[in-house]
Every structure is written in C-alpha cells, then in structure tokens.
C-alpha angles and dihedrals in degrees: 000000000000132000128216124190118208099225103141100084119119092237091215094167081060095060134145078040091048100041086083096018130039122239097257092060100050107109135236124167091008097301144095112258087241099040089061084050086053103054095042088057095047085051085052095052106251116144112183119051127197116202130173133225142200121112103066085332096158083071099059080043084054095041105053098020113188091338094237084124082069107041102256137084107258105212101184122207102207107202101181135243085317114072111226098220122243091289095046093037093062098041096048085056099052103100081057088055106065129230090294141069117300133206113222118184127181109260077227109064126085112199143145091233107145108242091201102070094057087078084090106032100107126075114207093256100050127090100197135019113198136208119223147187154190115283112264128204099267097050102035097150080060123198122252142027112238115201123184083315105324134101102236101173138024098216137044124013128104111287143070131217108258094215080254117119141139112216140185121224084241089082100072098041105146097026127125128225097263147100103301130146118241094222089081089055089051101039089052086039089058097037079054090046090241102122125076127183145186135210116250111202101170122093119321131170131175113202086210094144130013083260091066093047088052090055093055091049096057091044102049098038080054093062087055104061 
C-alpha cells in the first residue's frame, strides 16, 4: 500500500506563518508537520509516499528531496498555483498510488494513529474506510454516524473525521481532472453502504490555527526533556 499527504493546501487559517512558508513545514517539537508524518509511515512499513504540492510548494520539494533521508521513496503530484481541493488533489495523484488501496492522511493533522494496521482496513466491497474521533471543540455537531463499523450518515453523531482514510480508485469512477471537494464522494459511497469506519481514541490534533501549533509544540518539546 501506498500512502499520499495532502500538503498542497494554502493554510489560510496559519497566516500570517503560512504567507512565506507553507503549512507542512511549520515546526512543532523540533520537526516539520510533514517530517513527523514521514517517520511514523516508514515505522509502519510504508515505502512509497505520495505528497502534493501547490501553495510554496518548491519549498516542501526543497525541503524533503527525494525522502531517502527518511527511509521511504517521495513521488510528488505538482497542481499548479491553484490548490485542487481534497477530491481533485487525490485524483489527480492516482496514477502516483498504485492499483490498490491506498492510505491518505491530512498533511494537518498531528496524531498517534498506527499506520500499520491500515494494510487491512478495507473489505473488498467497500470503496472507502474512515477514520473518526471524538468531537473536538471546534467541530461539536461532528460528521459522520458510525455503526458497528460502518458509516451509516453523513451528518450528526459524535465524531469527527480525523483527515485519516483508505480508499480505493473506484471512488472516484466518473470524476475530471479539476478543483472538487472529497465530502460529496463519501457522502454518495455511504447512501450506497460502501464505507466502513472505525473510533480512534488515541491521540488526535488538528493545526488548524497557530494556537493549536503552539499547543503541539509544547507538548512534544515536552517529551523530549
């Protein structure tokens, strides 16, 4: 299986931090985002990494070259001056993921999820496999319905989506290269029963602001004293 990280957003809730540098670089516990992202995935055993790029992202290029320096093969999916959104970021990089399933993760999110046991997520029928939590603060009416592993709705409940799936190409049968969302492929694969899910309850941030960063940065420069 191959992994993708979503890097190539503008992170426009970061500025002024992402206006001269883009969201994946900014540091907390004396990394990069996307450099702890890295080294969890080559623990795990993943070998080929996908990671998109748009907003300053010669930088992120620069910055991780060809990722031999952390174990694993870097394919980069370049989308221009103008981001894809999550939908058109992922289909443009299919060709980069390989026939199988494939694991994609937010390039914003900081959490302990164990990326080896995502190998087996996904059951033959299903088209996507999600990974949800709790309901923070910030998104209390939450996002999806999760049913003795299966995603039943696409609205209410009490979890969020963690920015964590496995997906199959099939997902995205009948879409154009272009800028599209991801939520309206989820939302039709669970009215047709083909998406399943499980809770993580481990440790899950999303960056979302330079607060949040802040926090991370506390919390993981504290590990290493």
């Amino acid at each position: 299986m191959r992994a993708m990280i979503l890097a190539a957003g503008r992170g426009e809730r970061m500025r002024p931090l992402t206006l001269v540098k883009p969201k994946p670089l900014l540091e907390a516990g004396g990394a990069p985002l996307i450099v702890h992202h890295l080294r969890a995935l080559q623990a795990a055993g993943f070998e080929d990494v996908v990671v998109n790029l748009s907003w300053l992202g010669d930088q992120i290029r620069t910055a991780l070259g060809d990722g031999s320096r952390y174990g694993v093969r870097l394919h980069y999916s370049d989308e221009g001056p103008e981001p894809l959104e999550t939908g058109g970021g992922i289909f443009r990089a299919l060709p980069l993921l390989g026939e199988g399933p494939f694991l994609v993760l937010n390039g914003d999110v900081w959490t302990d999820i164990d990326w080896s046991q995502m190998h087996d997520r996904l059951a033959p029928h299903d088209l996507a496999h999600l990974v949800l939590v709790p309901n923070p603060a910030h998104n209390p009416q939450g996002d999806f319905v999760l049913e003795r592993g299966r995603i039943v709705a696409t609205e209410g409940g009490r979890f969020t989506f963690s920015g964590v799936g496995v997906y199959r190409a099939g997902l995205f049968a009948g879409c154009s290269d272009g800028i599209f969302k991801l939520a309206p492929l989820l939302r039709a694969a669970v009215r047709a029963g083909r998406v399943s899910g499980e809770l993580h309850t481990g440790a899950w941030l999303d960056i979302g602001t330079p607060e949040r960063l802040a926090h991370l940065d506390r919390r993981l420069s504290a590990r290493r004293r």
